[in-house]
C-alpha positions as CSV (number, residue, x, y, z in Angstrom):
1,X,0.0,0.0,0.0
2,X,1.3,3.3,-0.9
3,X,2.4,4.9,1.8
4,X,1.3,8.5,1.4
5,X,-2.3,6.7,0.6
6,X,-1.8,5.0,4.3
7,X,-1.2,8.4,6.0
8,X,-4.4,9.8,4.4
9,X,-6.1,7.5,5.9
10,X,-4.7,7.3,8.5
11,X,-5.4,10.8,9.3
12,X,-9.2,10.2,7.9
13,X,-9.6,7.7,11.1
14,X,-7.9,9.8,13.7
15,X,-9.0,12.7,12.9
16,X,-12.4,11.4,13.0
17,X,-11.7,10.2,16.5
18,X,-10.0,13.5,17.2
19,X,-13.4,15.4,15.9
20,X,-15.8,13.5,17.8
21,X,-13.5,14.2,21.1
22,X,-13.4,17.6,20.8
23,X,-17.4,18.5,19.9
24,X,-18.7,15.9,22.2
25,X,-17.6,18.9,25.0
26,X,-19.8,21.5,23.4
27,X,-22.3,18.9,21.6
28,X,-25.9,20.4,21.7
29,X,-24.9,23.8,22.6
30,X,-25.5,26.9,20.6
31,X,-22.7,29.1,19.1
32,X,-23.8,31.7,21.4
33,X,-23.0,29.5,24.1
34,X,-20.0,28.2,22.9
35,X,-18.8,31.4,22.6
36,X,-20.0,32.8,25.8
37,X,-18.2,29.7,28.0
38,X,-15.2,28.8,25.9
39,X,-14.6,32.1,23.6
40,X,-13.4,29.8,20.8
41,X,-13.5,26.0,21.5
42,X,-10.2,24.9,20.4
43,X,-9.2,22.0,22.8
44,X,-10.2,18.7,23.6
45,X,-11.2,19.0,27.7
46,X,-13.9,16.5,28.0
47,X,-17.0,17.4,29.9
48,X,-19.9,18.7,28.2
49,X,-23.3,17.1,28.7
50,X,-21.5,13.7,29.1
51,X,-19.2,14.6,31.4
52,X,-16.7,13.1,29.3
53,X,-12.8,12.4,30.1
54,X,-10.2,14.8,28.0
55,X,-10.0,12.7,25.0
56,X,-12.7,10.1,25.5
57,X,-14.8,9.8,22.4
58,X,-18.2,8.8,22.0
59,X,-20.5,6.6,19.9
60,X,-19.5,8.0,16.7
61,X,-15.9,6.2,17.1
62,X,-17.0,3.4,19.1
63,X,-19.6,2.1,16.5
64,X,-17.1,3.1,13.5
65,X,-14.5,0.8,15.6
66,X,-17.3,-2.2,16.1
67,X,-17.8,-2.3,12.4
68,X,-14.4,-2.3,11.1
69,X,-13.6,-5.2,13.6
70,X,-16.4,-7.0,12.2
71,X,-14.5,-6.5,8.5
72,X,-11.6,-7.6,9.8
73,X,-12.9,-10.1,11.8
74,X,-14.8,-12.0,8.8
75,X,-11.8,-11.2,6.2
76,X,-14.8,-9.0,4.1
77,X,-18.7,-8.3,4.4
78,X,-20.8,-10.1,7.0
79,X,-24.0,-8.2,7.7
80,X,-25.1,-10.4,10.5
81,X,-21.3,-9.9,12.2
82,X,-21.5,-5.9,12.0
83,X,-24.8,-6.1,13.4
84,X,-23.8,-8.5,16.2
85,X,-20.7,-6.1,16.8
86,X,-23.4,-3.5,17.5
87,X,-25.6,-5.4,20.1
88,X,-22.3,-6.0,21.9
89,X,-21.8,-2.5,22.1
90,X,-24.9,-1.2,22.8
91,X,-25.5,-4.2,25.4
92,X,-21.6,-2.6,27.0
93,X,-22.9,0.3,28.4
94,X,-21.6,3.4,25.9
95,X,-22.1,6.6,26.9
96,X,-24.3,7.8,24.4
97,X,-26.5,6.1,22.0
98,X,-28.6,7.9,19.6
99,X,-32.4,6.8,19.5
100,X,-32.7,5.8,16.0
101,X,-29.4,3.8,16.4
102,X,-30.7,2.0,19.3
103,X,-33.9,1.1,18.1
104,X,-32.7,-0.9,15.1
105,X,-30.4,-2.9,17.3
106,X,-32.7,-4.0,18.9
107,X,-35.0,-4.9,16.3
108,X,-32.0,-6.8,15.0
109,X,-31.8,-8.5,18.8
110,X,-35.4,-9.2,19.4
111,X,-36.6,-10.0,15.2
112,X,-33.4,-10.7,13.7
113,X,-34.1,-8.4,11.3
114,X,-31.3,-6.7,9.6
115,X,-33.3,-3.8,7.9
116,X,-36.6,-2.3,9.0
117,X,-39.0,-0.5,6.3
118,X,-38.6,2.9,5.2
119,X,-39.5,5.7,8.2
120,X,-39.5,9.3,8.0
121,X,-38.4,9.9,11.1
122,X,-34.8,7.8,9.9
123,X,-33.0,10.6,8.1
124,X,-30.9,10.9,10.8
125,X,-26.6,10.9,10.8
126,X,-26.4,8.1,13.2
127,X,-25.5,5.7,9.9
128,X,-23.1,8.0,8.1
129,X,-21.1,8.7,11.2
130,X,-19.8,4.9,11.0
131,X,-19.2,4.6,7.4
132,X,-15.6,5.2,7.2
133,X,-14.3,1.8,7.8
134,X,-16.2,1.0,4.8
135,X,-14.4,3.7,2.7
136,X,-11.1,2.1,3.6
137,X,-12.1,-1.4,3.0
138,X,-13.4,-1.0,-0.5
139,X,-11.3,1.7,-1.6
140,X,-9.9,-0.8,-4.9
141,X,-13.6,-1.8,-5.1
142,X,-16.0,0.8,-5.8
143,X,-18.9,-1.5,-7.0
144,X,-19.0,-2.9,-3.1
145,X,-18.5,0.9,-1.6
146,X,-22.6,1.1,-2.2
147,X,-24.0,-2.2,-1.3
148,X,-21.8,-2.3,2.1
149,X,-22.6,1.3,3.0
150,X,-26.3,0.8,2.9
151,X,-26.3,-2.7,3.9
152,X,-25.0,-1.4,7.5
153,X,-26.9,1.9,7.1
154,X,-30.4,0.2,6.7
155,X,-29.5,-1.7,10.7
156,X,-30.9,1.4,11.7
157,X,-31.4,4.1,9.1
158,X,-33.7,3.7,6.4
159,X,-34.4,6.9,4.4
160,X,-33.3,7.9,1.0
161,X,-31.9,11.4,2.5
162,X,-30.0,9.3,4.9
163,X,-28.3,7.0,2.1
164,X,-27.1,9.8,0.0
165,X,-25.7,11.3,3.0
166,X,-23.6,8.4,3.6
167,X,-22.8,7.9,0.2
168,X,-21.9,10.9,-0.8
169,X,-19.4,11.7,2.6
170,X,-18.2,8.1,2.2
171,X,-17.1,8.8,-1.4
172,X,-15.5,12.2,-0.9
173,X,-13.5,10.1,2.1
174,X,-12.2,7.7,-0.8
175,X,-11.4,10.7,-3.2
176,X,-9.5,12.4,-0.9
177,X,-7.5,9.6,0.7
178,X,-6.4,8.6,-3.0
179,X,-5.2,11.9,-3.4
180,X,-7.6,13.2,-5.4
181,X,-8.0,17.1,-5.6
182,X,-11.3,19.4,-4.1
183,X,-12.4,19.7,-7.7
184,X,-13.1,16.1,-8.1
185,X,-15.1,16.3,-4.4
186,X,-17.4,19.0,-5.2
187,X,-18.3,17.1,-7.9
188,X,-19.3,14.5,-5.8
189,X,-21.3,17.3,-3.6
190,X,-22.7,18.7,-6.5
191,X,-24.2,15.3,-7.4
192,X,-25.7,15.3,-4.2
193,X,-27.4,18.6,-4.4
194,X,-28.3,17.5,-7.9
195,X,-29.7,15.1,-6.8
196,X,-31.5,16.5,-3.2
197,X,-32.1,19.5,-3.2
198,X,-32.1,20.2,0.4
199,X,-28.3,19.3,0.6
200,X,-27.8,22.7,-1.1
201,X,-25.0,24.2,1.8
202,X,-24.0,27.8,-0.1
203,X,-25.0,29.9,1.5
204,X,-24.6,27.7,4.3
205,X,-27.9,27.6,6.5
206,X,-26.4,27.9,9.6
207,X,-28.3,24.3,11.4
208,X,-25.8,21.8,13.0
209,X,-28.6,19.0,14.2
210,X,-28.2,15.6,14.1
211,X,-31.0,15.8,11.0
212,X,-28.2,14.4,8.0
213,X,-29.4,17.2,5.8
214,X,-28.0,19.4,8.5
215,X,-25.1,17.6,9.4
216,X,-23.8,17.0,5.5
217,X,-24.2,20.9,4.7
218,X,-22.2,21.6,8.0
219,X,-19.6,19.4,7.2
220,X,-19.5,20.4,3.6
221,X,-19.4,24.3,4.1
222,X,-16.8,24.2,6.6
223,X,-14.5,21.5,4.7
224,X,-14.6,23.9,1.6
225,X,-13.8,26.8,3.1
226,X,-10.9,26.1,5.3
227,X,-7.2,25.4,4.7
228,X,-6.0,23.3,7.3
229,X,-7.8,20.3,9.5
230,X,-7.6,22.5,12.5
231,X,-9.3,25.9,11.3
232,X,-11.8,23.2,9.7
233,X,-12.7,21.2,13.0
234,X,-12.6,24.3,15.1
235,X,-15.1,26.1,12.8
236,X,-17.3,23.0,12.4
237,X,-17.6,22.4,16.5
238,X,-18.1,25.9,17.1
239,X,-21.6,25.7,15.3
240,X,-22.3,23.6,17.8
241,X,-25.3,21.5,17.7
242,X,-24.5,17.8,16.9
243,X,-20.7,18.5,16.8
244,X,-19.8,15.6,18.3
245,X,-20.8,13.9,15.2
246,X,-20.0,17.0,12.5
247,X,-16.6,17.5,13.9
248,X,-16.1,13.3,13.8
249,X,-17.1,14.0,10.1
250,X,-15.3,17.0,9.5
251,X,-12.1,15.3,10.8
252,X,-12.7,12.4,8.3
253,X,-12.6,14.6,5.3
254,X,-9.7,17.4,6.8
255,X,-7.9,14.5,8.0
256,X,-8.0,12.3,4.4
257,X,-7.0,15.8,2.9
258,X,-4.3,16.9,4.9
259,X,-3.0,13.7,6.1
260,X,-2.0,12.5,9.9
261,X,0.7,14.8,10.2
262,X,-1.8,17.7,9.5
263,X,-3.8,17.0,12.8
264,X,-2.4,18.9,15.9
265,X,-0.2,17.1,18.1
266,X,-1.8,18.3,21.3
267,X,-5.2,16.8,20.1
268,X,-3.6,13.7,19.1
269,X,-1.5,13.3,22.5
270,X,-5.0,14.0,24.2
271,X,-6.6,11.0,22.6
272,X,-7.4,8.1,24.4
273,X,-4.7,6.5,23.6
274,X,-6.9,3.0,23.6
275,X,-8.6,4.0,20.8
276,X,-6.0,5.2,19.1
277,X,-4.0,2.1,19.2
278,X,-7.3,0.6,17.8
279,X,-7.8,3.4,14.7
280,X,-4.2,2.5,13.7
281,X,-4.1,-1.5,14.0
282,X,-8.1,-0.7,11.8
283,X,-6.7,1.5,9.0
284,X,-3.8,-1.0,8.4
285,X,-5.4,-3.9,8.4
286,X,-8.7,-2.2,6.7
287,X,-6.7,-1.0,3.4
288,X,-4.9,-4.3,2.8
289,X,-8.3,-6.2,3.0
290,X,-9.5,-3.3,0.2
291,X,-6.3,-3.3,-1.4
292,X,-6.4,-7.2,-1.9
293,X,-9.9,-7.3,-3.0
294,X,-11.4,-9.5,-0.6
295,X,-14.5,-11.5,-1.3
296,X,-18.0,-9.6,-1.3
């Protein structure tokens, strides 16, 4: 594997981590707020509504970790194994779970059922937030980038505003960590709107919810118009809202962009340094399963 296409990654999965981290301390709060207690939020310091340890990330991370161990686990795609992986962790105790999330694992626990029908109320981020191990594990294999992202999406999110969210972060992920340039991505976000209308983020509206409308315009504006990962994840959690998630998000994109040496060394020493040795052993072992083509 190339090696500058291992540090893109590389710094796709940390700095997802590192994102989630730091907006998880202002997560639900508006930028008045933000800006009233912390002036700019710029440091990962725990607390916030979860009274979090410095560093300690949240279900973002830990359900993008459960389902890249259950690639790596089954050598390629096993829906049943990624939805196992999440009943363990919901069934551990994490911090946080979102409402939507939770509700399909369990109609996975109690039915077996590994999709549920189309709801409204499922246009949610909770299934975007986790695709990245996907991105790395089919980055040679485009034609399974789409089945496996919805495949795990559709455990709990079932919404066509929800899949192109997914798809369309997912794929700017893979552009990026191949070294592709912002010309190519827009494309890609451009499509989107194209496509959904209610992606449109210029002018940016200004909403940070966990809605995945919301969260993909957040993500998008802020990527686009900043020129490092910091100044990207510092403006994205300083619109508050769901910034636990749209700074996880935000990180995946800066970091595929800029690489792991582009993330700040104070964030990355703050870490939990658990789940970073995790993230690393994932992204290695993730890229040689896409590299290698493993079976469908």
């Amino acid at each position: 594997m190339d090696a500058r296409i291992s540090n893109r990654a590389l710094g796709a999965y940390l700095g997802f981590a590192c994102g989630d981290a730091l907006g998880a301390t202002v997560e639900f709060m508006s930028p008045q707020r933000i800006q009233k207690r912390y002036g700019v939020h710029r440091d990962i310091v725990g607390g916030g509504w979860l009274g979090l340890e410095p560093g300690q990330v949240t279900d973002d991370t830990q359900m993008c970790l459960a389902l890249g161990q259950a690639i790596i686990d089954n050598q390629g795609w096993n829906l049943s194994a990624v939805a196992e992986n999440f009943l363990a962790w919901l069934e551990s105790g994490p911090v946080d779970v979102g409402n939507t999330c939770r509700r399909g694992i369990l109609r996975f626990r109690d039915r077996g059922e590994l999709s549920g029908d189309p709801r409204d109320d499922e246009a949610g981020n909770g299934a975007c937030m986790r695709n990245l191990p996907v991105v790395l594990a089919t980055l040679r294999r485009p034609e399974m980038f789409e089945l496996w992202s919805l495949q795990q999406s559709r455990i709990t999110h079932h919404h066509p505003l929800s899949d192109a969210g997914t798809l369309a972060l997912g794929r700017i992920a893979g552009l990026l960590i191949d070294g592709q340039d912002a010309a190519a991505c827009r494309e890609v976000a451009d499509g989107l709107v194209g496509r959904f209308a209610e992606f449109a983020y210029a002018p940016y509206p200004g909403r940070a919810s966990g809605y995945i409308v919301d969260t993909v315009q957040t993500v998008l504006h802020h990527f686009f118009n900043s020129d490092s990962f910091e100044s990207c994840l510092v403006a994205t959690v300083n619109q508050g809202g769901d910034a636990d998630t749209t700074g996880a998000l935000a990180g995946m994109l800066a970091g595929a962009k800029y690489g792991v040496d582009g993330i700040p060394r104070r964030w990355l020493q703050r870490l939990d340094s658990a789940v970073a040795v995790q993230i690393r052993r994932q992204t290695d072992v993730l890229l040689r399963l896409g590299s290698a083509g493993s079976p469908g």
